[in-house]
N, CA, C and O atoms as CSV, one atom per row, in Angstrom:
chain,resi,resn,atom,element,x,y,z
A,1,UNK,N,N,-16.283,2.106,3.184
A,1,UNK,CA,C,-15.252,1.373,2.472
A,1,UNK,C,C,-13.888,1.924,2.883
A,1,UNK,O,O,-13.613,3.123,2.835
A,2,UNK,N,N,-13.038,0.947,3.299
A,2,UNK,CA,C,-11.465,1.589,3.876
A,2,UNK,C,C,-10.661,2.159,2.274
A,2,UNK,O,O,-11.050,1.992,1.118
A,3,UNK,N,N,-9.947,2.567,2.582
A,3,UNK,CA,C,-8.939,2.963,1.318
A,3,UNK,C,C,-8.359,1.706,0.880
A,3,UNK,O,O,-8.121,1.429,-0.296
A,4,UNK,N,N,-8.114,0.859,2.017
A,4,UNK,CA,C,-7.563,-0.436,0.972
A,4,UNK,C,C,-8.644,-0.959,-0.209
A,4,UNK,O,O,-8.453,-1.036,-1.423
A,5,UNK,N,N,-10.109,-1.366,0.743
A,5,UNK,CA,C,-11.118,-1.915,-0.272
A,5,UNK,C,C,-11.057,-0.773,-1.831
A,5,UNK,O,O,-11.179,-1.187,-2.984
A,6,UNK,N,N,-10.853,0.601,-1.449
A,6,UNK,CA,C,-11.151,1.384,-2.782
A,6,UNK,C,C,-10.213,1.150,-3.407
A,6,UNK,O,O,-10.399,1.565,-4.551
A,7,UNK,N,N,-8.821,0.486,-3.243
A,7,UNK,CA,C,-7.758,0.705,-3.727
A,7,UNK,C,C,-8.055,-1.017,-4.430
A,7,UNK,O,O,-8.445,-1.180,-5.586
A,8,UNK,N,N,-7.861,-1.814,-3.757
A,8,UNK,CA,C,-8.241,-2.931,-4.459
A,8,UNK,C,C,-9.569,-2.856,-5.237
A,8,UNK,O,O,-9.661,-3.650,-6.174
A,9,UNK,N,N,-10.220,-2.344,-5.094
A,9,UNK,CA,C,-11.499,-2.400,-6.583
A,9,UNK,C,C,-10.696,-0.996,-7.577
A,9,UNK,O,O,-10.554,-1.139,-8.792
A,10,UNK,N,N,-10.341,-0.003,-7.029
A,10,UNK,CA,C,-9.613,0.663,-8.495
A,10,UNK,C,C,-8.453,-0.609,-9.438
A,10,UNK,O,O,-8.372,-0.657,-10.666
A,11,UNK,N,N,-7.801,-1.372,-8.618
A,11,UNK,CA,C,-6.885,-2.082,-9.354
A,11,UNK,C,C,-7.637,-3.441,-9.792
A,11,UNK,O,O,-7.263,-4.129,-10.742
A,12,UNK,N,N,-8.766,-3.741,-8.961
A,12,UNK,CA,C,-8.593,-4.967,-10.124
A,12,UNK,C,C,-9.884,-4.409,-11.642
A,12,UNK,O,O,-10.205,-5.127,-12.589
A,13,UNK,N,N,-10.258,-3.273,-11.434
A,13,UNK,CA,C,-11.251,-2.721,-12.962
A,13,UNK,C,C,-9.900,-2.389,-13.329
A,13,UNK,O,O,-9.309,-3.392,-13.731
A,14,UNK,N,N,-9.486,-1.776,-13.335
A,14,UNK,CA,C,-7.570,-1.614,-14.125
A,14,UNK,C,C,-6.984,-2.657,-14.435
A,14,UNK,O,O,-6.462,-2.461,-15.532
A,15,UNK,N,N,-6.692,-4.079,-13.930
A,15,UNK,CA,C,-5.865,-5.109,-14.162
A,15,UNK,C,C,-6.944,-6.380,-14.570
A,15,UNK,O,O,-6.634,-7.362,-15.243
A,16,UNK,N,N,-8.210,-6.115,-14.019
A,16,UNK,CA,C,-9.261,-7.058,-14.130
A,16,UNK,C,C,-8.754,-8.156,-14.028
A,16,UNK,O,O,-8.699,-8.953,-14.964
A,17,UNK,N,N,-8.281,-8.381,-12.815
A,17,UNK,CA,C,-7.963,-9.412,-11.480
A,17,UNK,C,C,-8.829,-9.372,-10.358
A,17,UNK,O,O,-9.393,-8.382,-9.891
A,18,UNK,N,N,-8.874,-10.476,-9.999
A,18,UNK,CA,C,-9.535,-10.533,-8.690
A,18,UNK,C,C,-8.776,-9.944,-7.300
A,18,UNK,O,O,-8.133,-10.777,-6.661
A,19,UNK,N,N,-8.802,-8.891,-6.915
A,19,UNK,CA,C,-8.015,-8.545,-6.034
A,19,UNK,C,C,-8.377,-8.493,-4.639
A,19,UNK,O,O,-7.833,-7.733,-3.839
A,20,UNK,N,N,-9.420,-9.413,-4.313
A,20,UNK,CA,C,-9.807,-9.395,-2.744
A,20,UNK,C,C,-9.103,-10.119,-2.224
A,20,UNK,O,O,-9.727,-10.462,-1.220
A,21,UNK,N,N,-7.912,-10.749,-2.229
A,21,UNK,CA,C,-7.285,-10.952,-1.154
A,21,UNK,C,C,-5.790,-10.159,-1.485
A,21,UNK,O,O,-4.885,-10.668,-0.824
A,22,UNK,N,N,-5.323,-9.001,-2.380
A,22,UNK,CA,C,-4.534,-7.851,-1.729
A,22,UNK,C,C,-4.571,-7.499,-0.423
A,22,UNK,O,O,-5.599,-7.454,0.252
A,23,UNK,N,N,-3.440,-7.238,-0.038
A,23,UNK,CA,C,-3.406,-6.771,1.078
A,23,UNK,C,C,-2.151,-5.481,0.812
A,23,UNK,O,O,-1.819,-4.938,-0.242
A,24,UNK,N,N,-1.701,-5.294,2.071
A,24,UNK,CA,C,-0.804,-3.931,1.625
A,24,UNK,C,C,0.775,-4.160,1.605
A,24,UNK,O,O,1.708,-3.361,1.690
A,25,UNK,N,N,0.715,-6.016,1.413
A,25,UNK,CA,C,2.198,-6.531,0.817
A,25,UNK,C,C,2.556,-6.742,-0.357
A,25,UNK,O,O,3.605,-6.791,-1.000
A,26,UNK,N,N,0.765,-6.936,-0.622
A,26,UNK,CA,C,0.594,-7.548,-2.156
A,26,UNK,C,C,1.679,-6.638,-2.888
A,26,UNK,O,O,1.793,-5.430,-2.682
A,27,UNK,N,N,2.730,-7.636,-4.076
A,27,UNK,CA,C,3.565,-6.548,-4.448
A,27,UNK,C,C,3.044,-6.151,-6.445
A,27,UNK,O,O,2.454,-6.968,-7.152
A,28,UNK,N,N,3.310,-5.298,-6.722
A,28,UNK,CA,C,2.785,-4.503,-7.854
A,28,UNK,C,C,3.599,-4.822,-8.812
A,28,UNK,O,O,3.716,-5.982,-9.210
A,29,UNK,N,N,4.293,-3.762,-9.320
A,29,UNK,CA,C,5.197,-3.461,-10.386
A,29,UNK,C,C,6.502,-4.716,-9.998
A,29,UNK,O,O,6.974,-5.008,-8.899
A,30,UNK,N,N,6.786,-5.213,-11.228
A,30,UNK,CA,C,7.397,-6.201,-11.575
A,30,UNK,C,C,6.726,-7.600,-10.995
A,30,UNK,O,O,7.246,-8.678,-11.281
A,31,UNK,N,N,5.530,-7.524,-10.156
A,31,UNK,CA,C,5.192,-8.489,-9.367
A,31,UNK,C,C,3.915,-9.042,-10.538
A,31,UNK,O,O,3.588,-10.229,-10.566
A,32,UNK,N,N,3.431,-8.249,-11.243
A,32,UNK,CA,C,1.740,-8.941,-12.298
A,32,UNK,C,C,2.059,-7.689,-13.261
A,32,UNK,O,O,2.074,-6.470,-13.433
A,33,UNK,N,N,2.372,-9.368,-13.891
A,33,UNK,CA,C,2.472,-8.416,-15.542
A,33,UNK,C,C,1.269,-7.947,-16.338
A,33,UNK,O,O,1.351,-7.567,-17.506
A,34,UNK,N,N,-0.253,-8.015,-15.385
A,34,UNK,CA,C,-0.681,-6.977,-15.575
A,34,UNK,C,C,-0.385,-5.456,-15.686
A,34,UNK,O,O,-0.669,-4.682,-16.600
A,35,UNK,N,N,0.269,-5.231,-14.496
A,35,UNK,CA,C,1.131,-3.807,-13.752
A,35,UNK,C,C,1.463,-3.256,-14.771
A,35,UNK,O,O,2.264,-2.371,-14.471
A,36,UNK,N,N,1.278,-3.292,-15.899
A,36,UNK,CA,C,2.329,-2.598,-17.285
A,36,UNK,C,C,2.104,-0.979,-16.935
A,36,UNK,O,O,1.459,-0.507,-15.999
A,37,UNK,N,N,2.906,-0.220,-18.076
A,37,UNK,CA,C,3.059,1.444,-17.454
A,37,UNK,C,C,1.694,1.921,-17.996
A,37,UNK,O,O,1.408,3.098,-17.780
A,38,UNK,N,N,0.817,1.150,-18.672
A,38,UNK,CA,C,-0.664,1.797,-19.062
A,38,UNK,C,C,-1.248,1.580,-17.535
A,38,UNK,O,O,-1.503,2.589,-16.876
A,39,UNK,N,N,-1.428,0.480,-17.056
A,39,UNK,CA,C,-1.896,0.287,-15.877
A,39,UNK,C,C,-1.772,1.332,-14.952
A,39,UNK,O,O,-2.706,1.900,-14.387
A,40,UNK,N,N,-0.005,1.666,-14.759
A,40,UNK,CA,C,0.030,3.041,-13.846
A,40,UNK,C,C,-0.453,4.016,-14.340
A,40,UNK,O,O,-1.022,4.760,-13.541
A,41,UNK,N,N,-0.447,4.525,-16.118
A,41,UNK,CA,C,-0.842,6.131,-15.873
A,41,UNK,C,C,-2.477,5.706,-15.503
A,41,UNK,O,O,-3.011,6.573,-14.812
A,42,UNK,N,N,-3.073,4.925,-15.723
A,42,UNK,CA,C,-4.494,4.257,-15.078
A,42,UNK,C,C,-4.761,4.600,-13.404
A,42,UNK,O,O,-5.348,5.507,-12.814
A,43,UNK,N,N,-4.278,3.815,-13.128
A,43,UNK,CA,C,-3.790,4.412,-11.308
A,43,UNK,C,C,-3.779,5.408,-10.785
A,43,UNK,O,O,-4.217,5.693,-9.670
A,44,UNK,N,N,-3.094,6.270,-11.811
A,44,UNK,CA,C,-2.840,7.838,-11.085
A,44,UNK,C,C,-3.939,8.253,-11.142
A,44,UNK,O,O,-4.549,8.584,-10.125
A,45,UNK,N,N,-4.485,8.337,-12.437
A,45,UNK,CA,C,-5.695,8.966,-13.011
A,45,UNK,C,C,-7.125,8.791,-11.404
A,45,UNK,O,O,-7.662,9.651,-10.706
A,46,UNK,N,N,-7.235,7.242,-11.434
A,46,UNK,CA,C,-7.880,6.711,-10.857
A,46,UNK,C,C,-7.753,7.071,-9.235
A,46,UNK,O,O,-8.724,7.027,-8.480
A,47,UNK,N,N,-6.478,7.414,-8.839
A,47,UNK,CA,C,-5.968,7.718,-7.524
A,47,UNK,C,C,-6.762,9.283,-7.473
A,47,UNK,O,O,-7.671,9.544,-6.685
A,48,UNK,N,N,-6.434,9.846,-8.071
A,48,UNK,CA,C,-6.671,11.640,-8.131
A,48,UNK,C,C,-8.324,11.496,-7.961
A,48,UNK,O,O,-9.016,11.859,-7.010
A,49,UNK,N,N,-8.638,10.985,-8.935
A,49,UNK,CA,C,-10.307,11.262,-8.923
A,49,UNK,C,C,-11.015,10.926,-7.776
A,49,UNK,O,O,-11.838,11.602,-7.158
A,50,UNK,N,N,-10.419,9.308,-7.466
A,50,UNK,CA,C,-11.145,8.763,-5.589
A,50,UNK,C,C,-10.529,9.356,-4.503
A,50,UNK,O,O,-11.251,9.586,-3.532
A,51,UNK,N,N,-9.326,9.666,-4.441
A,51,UNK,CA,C,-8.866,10.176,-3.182
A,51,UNK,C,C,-8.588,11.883,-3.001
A,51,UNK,O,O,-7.923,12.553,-2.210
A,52,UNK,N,N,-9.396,12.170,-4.076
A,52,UNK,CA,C,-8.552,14.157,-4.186
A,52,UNK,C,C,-7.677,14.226,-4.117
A,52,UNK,O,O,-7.574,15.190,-3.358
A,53,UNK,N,N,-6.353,13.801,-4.429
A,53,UNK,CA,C,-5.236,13.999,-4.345
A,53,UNK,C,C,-4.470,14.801,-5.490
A,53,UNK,O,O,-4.743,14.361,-6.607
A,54,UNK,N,N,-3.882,15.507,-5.486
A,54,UNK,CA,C,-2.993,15.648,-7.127
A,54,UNK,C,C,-1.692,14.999,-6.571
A,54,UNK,O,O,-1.112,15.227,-5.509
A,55,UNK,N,N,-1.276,13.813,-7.939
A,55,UNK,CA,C,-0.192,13.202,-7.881
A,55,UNK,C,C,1.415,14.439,-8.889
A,55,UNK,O,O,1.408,14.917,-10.024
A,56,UNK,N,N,2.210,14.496,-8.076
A,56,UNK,CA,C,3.545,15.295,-8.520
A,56,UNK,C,C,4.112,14.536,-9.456
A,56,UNK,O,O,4.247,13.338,-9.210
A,57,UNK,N,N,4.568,15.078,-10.741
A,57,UNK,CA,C,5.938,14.236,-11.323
A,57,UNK,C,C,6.800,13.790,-10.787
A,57,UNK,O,O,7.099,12.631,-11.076
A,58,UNK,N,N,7.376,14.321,-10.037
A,58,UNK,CA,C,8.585,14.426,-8.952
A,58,UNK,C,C,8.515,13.475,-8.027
A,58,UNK,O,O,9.523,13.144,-7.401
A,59,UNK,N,N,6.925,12.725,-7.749
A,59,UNK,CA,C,7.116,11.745,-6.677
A,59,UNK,C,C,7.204,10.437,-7.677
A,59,UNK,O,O,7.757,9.414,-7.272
A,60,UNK,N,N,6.656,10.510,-8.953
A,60,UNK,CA,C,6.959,9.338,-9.768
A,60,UNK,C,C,8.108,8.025,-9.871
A,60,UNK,O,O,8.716,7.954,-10.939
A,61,UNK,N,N,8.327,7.316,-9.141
A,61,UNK,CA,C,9.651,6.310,-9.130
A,61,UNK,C,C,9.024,5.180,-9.077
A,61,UNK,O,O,7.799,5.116,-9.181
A,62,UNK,N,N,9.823,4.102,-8.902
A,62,UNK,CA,C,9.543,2.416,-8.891
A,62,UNK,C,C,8.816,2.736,-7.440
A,62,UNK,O,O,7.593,2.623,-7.364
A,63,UNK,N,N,9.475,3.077,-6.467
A,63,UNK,CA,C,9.456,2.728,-5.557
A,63,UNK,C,C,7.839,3.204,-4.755
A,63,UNK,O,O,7.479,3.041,-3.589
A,64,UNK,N,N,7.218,3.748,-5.767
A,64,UNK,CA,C,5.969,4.453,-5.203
A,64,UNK,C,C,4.917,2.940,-5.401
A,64,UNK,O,O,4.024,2.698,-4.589
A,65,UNK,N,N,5.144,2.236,-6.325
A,65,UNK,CA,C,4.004,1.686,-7.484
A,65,UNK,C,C,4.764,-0.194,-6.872
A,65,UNK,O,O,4.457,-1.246,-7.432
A,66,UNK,N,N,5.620,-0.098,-5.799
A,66,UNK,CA,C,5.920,-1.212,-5.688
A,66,UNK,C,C,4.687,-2.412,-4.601
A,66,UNK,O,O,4.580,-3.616,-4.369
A,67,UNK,N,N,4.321,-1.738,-4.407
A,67,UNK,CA,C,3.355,-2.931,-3.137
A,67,UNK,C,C,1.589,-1.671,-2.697
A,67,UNK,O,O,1.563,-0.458,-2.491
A,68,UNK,N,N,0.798,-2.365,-2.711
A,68,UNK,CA,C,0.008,-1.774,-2.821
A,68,UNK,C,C,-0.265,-1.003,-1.550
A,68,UNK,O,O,-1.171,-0.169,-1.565
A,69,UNK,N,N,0.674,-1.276,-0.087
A,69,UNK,CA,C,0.620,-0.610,0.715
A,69,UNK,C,C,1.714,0.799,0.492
A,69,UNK,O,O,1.359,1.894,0.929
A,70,UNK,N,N,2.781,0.668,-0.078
A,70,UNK,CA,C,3.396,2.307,-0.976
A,70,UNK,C,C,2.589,2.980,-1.641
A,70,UNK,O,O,2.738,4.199,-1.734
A,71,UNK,N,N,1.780,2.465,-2.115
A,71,UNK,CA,C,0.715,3.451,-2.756
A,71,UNK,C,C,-0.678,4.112,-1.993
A,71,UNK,O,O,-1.375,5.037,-2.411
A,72,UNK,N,N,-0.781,3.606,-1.187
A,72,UNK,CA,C,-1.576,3.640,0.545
A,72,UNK,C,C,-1.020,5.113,1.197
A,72,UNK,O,O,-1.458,6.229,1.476
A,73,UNK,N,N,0.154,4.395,1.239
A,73,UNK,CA,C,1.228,5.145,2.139
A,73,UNK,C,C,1.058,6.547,1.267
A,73,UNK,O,O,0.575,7.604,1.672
A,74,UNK,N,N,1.622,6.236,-0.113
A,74,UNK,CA,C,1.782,7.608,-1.028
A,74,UNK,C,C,0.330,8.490,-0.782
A,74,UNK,O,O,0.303,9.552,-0.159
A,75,UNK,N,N,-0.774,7.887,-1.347
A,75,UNK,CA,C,-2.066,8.326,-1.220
A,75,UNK,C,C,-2.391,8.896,0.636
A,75,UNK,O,O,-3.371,9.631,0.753
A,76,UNK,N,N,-1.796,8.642,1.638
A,76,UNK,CA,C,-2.069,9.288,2.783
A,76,UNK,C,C,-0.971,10.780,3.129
A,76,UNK,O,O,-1.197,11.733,3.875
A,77,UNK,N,N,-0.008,10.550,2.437
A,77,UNK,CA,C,0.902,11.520,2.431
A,77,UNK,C,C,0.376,12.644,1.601
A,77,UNK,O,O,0.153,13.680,2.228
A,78,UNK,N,N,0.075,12.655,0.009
A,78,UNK,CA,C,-0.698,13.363,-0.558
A,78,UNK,C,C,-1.794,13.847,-0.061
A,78,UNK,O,O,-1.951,15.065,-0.141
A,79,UNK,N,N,-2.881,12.983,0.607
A,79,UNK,CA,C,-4.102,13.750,1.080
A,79,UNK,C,C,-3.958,14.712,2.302
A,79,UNK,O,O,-4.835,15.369,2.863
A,80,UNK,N,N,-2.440,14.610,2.606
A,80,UNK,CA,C,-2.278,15.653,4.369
A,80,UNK,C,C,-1.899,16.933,3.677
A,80,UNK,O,O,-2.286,17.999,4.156
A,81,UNK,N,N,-0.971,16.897,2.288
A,81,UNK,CA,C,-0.721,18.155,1.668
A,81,UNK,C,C,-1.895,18.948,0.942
A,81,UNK,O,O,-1.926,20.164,0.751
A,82,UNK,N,N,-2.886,17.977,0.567
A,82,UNK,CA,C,-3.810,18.924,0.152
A,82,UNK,C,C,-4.805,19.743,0.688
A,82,UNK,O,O,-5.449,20.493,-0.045
């Protein structure tokens, strides 16, 4: 399974949307008012446990949670530091 497929099945059991046709433009926050801020602390949670990652406070902004390829992106950056 690529990280996108894991990333689209973590978000649509979180948003319980159909998310097979996300891709890494699909846009997030402000884009599905699913996206609410329960959804993200959901995400993180969900990010840490599938990808080993620990997520920083410090990287927390809009701009992480905007398109599901920033969060790709975020999640490959995190897994090189750990």
């Amino acid at each position: 399974m690529t990280k996108l497929e894991q990333m689209n099945a973590i978000l649509a059991d979180l948003l319980k949307l159909d998310t097979s046709a996300f891709n890494e433009q699909t846009e997030l926050l402000g884009a599905l008012p699913e996206f609410d801020s329960m959804a993200v602390v959901g995400l993180i949670t969900a990010m840490e446990e599938t990808f080993g990652i620990a997520v920083n406070d410090d990287d927390l902004d809009a701009e992480l949670f905007e398109t599901v390829g920033s969060v790709l992106s975020y999640v490959d950056t995190a897994g090189a530091r750990a």
